[in-house]
C-alpha positions as CSV (number, residue, x, y, z in Angstrom):
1,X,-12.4,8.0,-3.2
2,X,-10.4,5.0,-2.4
3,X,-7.8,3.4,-5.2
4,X,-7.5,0.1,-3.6
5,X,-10.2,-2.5,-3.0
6,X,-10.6,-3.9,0.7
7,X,-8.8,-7.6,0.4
8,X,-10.8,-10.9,1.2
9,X,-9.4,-11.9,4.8
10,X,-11.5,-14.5,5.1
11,X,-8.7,-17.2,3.5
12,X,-6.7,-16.7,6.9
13,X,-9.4,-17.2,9.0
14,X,-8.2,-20.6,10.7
15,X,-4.2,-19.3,11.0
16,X,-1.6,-22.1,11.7
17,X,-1.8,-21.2,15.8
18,X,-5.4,-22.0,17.2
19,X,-6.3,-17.8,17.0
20,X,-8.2,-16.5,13.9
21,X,-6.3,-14.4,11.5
22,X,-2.9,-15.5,13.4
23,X,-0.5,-17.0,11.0
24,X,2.5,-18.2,12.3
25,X,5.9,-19.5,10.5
26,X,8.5,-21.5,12.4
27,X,11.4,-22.2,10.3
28,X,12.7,-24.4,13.1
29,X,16.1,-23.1,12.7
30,X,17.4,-20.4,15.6
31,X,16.8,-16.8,14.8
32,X,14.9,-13.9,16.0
33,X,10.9,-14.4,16.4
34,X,9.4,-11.6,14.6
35,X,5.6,-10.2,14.1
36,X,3.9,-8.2,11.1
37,X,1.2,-6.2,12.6
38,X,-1.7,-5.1,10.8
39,X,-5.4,-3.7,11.2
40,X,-5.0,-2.3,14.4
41,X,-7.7,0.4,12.6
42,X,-10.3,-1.8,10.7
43,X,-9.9,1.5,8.4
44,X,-6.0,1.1,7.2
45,X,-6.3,-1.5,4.8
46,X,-2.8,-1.5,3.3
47,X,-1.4,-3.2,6.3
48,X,-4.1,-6.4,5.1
49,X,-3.0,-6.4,1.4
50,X,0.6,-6.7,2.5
51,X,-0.1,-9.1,4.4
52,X,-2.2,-11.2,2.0
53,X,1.1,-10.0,-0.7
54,X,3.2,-11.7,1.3
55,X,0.9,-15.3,2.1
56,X,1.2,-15.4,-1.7
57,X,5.2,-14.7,-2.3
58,X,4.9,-18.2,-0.4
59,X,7.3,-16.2,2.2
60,X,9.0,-18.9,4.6
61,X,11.6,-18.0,7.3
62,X,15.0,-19.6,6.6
63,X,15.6,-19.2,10.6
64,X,13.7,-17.9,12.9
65,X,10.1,-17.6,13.4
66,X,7.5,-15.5,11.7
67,X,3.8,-14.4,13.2
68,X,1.5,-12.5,10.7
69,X,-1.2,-10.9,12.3
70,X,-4.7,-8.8,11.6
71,X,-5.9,-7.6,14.8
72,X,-9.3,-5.7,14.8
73,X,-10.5,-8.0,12.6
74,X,-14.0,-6.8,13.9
75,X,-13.8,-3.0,13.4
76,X,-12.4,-4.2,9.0
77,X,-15.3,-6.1,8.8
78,X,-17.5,-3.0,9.3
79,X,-15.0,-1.2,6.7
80,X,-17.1,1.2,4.1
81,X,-15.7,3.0,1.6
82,X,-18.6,5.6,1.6
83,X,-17.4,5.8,5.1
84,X,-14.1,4.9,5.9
85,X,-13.6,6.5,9.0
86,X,-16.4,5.1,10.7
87,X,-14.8,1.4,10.6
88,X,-11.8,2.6,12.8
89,X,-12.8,0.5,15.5
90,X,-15.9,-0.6,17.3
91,X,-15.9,-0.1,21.2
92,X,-12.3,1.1,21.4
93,X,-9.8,2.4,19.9
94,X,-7.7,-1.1,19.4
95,X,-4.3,1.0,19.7
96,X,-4.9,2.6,22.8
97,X,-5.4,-0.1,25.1
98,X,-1.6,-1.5,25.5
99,X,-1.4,-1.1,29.7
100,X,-1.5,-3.8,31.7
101,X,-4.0,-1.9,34.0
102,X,-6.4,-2.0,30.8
103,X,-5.5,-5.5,29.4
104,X,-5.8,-6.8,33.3
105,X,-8.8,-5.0,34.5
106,X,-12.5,-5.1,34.4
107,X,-13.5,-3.8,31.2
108,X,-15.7,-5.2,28.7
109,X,-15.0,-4.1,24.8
110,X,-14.6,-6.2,21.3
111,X,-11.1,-4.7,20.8
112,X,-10.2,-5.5,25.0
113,X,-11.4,-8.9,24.0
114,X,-8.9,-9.1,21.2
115,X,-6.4,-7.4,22.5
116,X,-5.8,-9.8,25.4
117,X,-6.1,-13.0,22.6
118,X,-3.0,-11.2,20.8
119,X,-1.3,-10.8,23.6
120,X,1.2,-13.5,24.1
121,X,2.1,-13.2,20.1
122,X,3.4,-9.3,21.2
123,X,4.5,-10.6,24.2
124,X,7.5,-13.0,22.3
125,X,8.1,-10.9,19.9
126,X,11.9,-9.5,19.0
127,X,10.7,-7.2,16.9
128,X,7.5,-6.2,15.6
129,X,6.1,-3.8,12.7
130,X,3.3,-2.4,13.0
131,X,1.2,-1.0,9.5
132,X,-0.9,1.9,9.7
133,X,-2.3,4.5,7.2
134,X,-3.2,8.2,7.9
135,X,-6.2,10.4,7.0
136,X,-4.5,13.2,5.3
137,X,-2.5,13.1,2.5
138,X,1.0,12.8,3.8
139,X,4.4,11.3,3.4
140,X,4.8,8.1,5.0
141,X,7.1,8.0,8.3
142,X,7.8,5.9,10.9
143,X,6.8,5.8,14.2
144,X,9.8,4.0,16.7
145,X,8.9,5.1,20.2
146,X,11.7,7.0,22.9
147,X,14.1,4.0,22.7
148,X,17.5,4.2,20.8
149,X,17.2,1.2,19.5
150,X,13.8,1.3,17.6
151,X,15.3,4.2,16.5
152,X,18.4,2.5,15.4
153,X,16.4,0.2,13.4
154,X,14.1,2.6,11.7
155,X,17.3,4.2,10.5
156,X,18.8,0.5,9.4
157,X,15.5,-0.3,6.7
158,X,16.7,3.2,5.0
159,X,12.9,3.6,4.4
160,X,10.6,6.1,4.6
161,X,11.9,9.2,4.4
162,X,11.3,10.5,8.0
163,X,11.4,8.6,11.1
164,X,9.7,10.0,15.0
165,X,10.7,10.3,18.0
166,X,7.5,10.3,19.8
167,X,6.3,9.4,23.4
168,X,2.5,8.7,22.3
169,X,-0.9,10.1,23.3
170,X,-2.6,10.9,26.7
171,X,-5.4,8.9,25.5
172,X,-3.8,5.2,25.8
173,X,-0.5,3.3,25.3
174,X,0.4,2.4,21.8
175,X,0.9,-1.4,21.1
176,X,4.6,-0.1,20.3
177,X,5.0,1.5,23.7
178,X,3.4,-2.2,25.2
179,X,5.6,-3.8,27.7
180,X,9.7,-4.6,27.3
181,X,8.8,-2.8,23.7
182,X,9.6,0.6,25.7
183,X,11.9,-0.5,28.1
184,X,14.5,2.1,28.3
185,X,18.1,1.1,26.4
186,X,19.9,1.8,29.4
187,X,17.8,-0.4,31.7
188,X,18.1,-3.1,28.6
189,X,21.5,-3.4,28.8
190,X,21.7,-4.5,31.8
191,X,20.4,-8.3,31.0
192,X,19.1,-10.0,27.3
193,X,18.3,-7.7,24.5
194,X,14.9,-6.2,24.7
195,X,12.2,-6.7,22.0
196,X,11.5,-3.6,19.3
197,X,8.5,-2.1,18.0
198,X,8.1,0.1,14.9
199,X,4.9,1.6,13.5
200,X,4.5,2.5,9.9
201,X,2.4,5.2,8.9
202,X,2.1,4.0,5.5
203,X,0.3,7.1,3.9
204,X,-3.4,8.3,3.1
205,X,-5.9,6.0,4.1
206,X,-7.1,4.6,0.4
207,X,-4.4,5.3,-1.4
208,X,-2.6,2.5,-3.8
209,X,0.9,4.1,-2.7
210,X,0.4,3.2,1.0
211,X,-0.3,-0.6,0.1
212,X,3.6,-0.2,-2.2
213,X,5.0,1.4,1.1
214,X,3.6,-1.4,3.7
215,X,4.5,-4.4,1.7
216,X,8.3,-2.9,1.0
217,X,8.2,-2.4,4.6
218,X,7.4,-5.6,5.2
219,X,10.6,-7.1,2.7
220,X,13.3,-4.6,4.3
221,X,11.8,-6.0,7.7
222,X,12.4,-9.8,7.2
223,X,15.3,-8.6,5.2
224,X,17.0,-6.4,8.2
225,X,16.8,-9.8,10.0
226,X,18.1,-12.5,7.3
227,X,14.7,-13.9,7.9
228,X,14.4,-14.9,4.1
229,X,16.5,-15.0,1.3
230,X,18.1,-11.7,-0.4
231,X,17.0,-13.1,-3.6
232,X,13.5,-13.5,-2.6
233,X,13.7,-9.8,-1.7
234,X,15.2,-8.4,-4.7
235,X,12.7,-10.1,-7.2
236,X,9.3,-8.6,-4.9
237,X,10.7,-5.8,-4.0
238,X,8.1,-2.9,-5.5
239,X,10.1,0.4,-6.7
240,X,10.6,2.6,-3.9
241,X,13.1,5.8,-3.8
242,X,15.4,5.9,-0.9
243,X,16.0,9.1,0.1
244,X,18.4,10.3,3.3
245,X,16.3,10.1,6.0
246,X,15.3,13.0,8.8
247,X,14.9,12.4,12.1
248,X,12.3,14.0,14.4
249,X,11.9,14.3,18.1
250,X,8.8,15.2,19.2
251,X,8.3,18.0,21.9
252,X,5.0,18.8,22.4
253,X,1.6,16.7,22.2
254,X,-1.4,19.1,21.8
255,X,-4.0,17.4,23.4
256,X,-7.5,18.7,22.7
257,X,-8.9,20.0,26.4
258,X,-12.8,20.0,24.8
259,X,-14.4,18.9,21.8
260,X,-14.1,22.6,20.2
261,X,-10.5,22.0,19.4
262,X,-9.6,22.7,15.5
263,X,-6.9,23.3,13.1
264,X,-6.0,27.0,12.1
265,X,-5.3,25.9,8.7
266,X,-5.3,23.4,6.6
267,X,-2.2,21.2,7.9
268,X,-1.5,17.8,5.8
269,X,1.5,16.5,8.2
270,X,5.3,17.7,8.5
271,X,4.7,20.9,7.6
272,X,7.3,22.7,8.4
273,X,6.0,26.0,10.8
274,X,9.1,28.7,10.3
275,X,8.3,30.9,13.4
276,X,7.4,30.7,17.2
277,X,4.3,31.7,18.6
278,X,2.4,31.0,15.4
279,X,-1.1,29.8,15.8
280,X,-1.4,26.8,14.7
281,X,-5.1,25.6,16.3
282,X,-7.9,26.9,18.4
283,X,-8.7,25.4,21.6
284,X,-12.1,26.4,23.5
285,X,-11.2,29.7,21.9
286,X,-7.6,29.7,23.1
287,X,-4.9,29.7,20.6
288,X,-2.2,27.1,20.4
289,X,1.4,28.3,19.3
290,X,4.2,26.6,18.4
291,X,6.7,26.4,20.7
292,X,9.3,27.4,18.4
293,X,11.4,28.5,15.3
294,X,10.9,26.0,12.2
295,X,8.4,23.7,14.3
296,X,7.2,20.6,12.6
297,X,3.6,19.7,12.6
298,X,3.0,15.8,13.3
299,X,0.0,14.3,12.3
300,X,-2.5,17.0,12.8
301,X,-5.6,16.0,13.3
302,X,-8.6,18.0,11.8
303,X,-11.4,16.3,14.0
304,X,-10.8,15.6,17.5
305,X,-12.7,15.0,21.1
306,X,-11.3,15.9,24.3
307,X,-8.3,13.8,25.4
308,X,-7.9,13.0,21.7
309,X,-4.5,14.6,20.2
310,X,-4.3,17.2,18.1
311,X,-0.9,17.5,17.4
312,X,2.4,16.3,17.7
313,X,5.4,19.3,17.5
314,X,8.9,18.2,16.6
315,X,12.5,19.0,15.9
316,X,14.6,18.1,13.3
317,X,17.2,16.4,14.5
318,X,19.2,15.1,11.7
C-alpha cells in the first residue's frame, strides 16, 4: 500500500519552453545550466512531488539557469496504485533508450517519441539529477556512472548514505550514461568541462520517505551549485541524517540469460554477502555465485526477463 498520493501534474502542462511538462528558469545571470529529472518510470512518483515541492517554494535561480522536467509523462498517466508496477512505461522502458543509434534510428515507441523531444534540455545540461524510486524496500543511494567526477559530486551533496559505481545494464544506456554525461575524465580534461549526471534511487516505490529524500536531493543540488540562496535552503530543507558515506564499485552485472532467472533468497538491496561462491540466484537451473568475500548485492531484482538485470555485485570501496 502506497503512503503518498500521485500529485496532479496537469498545472505544468504548458511549461515556460514550448514542450509539455518542461519548465525552464533562466535567472539571466551567468552560472551553470542545470536539469531536475523526474518520471523517467511513470511508477516513481516521488521524483513528481519534488518537483511540484519545489514549483511551490517559488524556487528562482539567482545565476544560472534551471530546467525541471517530467519525462514519461505517458507511462504516470497510466499510474495505479492497485498496480504500480504496471505503469513503468508503455512501449519502452524510457531509461534504456539513451544511444544515439536508438534516439537516431527507425523505431517507433511513445517513450522514443519523448525521448528525442527531451533531448536538447539533456543535451545543455551541466549537471543533471535524475529521481528514481526502487521496488524493494531499501536504503536510498546514488547512482553516478564510471566518471570521477559524478562521483566527486555524489560525495560533495553528503547525501544518501551510499553512492555506486556502476557501468549500467546490457539492456540499454541510461539517460546518465547519455552522451558527454560519460565521457571519460581523462578525455574531459583535455577541452571545457564535461556535463554530469546523477541518478537518485530515492527508496521504495510508495513510500512517504522517498518523496523527503528526492526533494532534499533536489535543495543540496541547487545548493552544491549556488543556484539559490542558502537561506532558502535552510528554511525547506526536510530533516535528513547525514551519515559518512560508502562508496561502491560495481563488478559484476548478472544479466538474466532466460526468463527462469530468480532470486535465491529474499534480497532487499545492499545486503552484504560474507563469502564467495555463495548462491545468490538461479539461472535456467544454473546457480549464480558471488564472485567474492563480503560481496554486495545491488538492486536485486526479484522478477526479470532475459536481457533484463538481475543483479549488480560490488565492492566497498571506502
Amino acid at each position: 500500500m502506497s503512503d503518498l498520493v500521485p500529485p496532479d501534474i496537469m498545472p505544468l502542462r504548458q511549461g515556460t519552453v514550448g514542450v509539455d511538462f518542461v519548465t525552464g528558469l533562466d535567472s539571466g545571470v551567468p552560472g551553470p545550466n542545470l536539469v531536475i529529472n523526474a518520471l523517467c518510470h511513470g511508477n516513481e512518483i516521488c521524483g513528481a512531488i519534488a518537483l511540484k515541492r519545489l514549483m511551490r517554494l517559488g524556487v528562482q535561480p539567482s545565476r544560472g539557469r534551471l530546467t525541471l522536467i517530467l519525462a514519461n509523462v505517458a507511462a504516470y498517466q497510466r499510474f495505479d496504485p492497485l498496480r504500480p508496477l504496471a505503469s513503468r512505461y508503455v512501449e519502452q522502458d524510457f531509461n534504456r533508450l539513451w544511444s544515439e543509434s536508438l534516439l537516431d534510428g527507425d523505431g517507433v515507441s511513445v517513450e522514443l517519441q519523448r525521448a528525442r523531444m527531451l533531448r536538447p534540455f539533456y543535451q545543455q545540461a551541466d549537471a543533471l539529477l535524475d529521481l528514481h524510486s526502487m521496488t524493494q524496500f531499501c536504503d536510498p543511494l546514488m547512482l553516478c556512472g564510471r566518471t570521477e567526477r559524478a562521483r566527486n559530486l555524489a560525495l560533495s551533496l553528503q547525501f544518501p548514505r551510499w553512492v555506486v559505481a556502476d557501468s549500467g545494464h546490457a539492456a540499454g544506456r541510461r539517460l546518465i550514461d547519455y552522451g558527454a554525461f560519460s565521457v571519460p575524465d581523462a578525455e574531459a580534461a583535455k577541452g571545457a568541462a564535461a556535463p554530469i549526471a546523477l541518478l537518485a534511487e530515492c527508496g521504495q516505490h510508495g513510500l512517504a520517505a522517498a518523496a523527503e529524500v528526492a526533494f532534499a536531493l533536489c535543495l543540496r543540488f541547487l545548493d552544491h551549485f549556488r543556484l539559490i540562496p542558502s537561506s532558502v535552503i535552510a528554511e525547506a530543507m526536510p530533516a535528513i541524517a547525514l551519515t559518512p558515506q560508502k562508496v561502491v564499485i560495481v563488478t559484476d552485472v548478472v544479466t538474466a540469460q532466460s526468463d527462469e532467472c530468480v532470486l535465491a533468497a529474499d534480497y532487499a538491496g545492499l545486503d552484504r554477502v560474507p563469502h564467495a561462491g555463495t548462491i545468490i540466484g538461479h539461472d535456467q537451473g544454473l546457480p549464480v555465485r558471488t564472485p567474492y568475500d563480503d560481496c554486495i548485492l545491488i538492486m536485486p531484482a526479484r522478477k526479470v526477463r532475459r536481457g533484463q538485470t538481475m543483479v549488480r555485485l560490488g565492492r566497498i570501496l571506502s
